[in-house]
N, C-alpha and C positions, 0 to 999 in steps of 0.2 A: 417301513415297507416301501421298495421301490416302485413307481407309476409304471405301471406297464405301457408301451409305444403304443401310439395310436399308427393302424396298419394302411395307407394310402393306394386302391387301388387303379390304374390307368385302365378299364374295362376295355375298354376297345383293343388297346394294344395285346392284353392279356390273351382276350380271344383271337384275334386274328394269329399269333404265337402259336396257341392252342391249337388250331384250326389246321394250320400248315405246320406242326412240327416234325410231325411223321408221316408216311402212307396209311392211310384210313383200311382195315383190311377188306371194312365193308364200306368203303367207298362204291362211287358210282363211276363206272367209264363215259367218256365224253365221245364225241364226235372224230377227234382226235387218238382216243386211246389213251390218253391221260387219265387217272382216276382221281376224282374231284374228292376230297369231303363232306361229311355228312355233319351236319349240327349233331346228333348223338355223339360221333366221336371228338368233336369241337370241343361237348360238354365235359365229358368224360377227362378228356387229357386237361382241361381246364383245374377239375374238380381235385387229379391224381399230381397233378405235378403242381398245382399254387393252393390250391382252395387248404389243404388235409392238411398239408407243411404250415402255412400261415395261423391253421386253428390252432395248432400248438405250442406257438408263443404267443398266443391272442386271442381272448373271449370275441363273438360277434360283435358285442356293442365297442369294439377298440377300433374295427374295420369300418372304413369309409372306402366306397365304391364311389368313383366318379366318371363319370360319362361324355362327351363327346355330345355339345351343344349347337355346333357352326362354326366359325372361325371370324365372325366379323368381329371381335375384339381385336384379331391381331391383326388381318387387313388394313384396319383402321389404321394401326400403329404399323404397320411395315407394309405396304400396297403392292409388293413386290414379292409378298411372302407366298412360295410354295410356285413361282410363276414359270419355276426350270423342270420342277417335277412334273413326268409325266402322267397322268391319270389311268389307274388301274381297274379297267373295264372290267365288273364279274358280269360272268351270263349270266343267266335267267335261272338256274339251277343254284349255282352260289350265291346268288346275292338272296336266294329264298333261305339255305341253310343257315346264312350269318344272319337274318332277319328272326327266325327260328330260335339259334343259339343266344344273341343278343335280347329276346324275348325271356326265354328261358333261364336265362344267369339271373335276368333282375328279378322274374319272382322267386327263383330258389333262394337268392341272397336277401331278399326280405324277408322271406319265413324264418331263416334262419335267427334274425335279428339284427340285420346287419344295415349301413345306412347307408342308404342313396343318393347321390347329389346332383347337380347339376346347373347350370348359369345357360339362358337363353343366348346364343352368339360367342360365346365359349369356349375354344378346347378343351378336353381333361387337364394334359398337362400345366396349363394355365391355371386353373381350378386347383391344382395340385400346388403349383407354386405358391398362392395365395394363404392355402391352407397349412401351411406348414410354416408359412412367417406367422400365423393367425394361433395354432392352437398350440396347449402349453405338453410340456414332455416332449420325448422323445419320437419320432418320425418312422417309419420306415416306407420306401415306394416301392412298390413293383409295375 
């Protein structure tokens, strides 16, 4: 019997993806006339386009969600890291849905059965790299 891969997911990047891949139909208009996102459709496009796909070559307990701890690991190690990019301000309405959504993935994915991780000062993808020189089988990231 072949090991089935163990499934590696970047939760932040997945959501934020999630979040901005389409117009929300039931989005909210801004101030601007832009129409923002809702955590409901965050979850939704989350759920339809990575969650359903990944269940099908992977039992919950194959899945490792990892999270977005700080970045003073990699500070440390490059002082200069992230010093070009510019910081992306959400208003007060978005930074409430991704708080919402990000809420909402971690408990659905532990009902599910699914494992949580995380390292205090952290990236995900840091976490990710570790974990993949760490466990045995085959990989897969999203």
């Amino acid at each position: 019997m072949i090991p089935k891969p163990f499934i590696l997911l970047d939760i932040r990047g997945l959501i934020i993806h999630s979040l901005y891949s389409a117009e929300d139909p039931g989005g909210v208009r801004n101030a601007e006339g832009k129409v923002e996102p809702t955590a409901q459709f965050g979850f939704e496009t989350f759920v339809d386009k990575y969650l359903l796909p990944i269940l099908d070559i992977a039992p919950p307990r194959q899945i490792i969600a990892v999270w977005d701890a700080g970045n003073e690991f990699r500070l440390n190690k490059f002082p200069q890291y992230k010093e070009k990019r510019r910081s992306r301000e959400m208003n007060e309405f978005l930074s409430e849905q991704m708080d919402t959504l990000m809420k909402n993935t971690k408990y659905f994915l532990g009902q599910l059965g699914v494992t949580s991780c995380s390292v205090g000062g952290v990236e995900a993808d840091d976490l990710i790299a570790y974990l993949c020189e760490k466990l045995p089988n085959d990989k897969i990231v999203y």
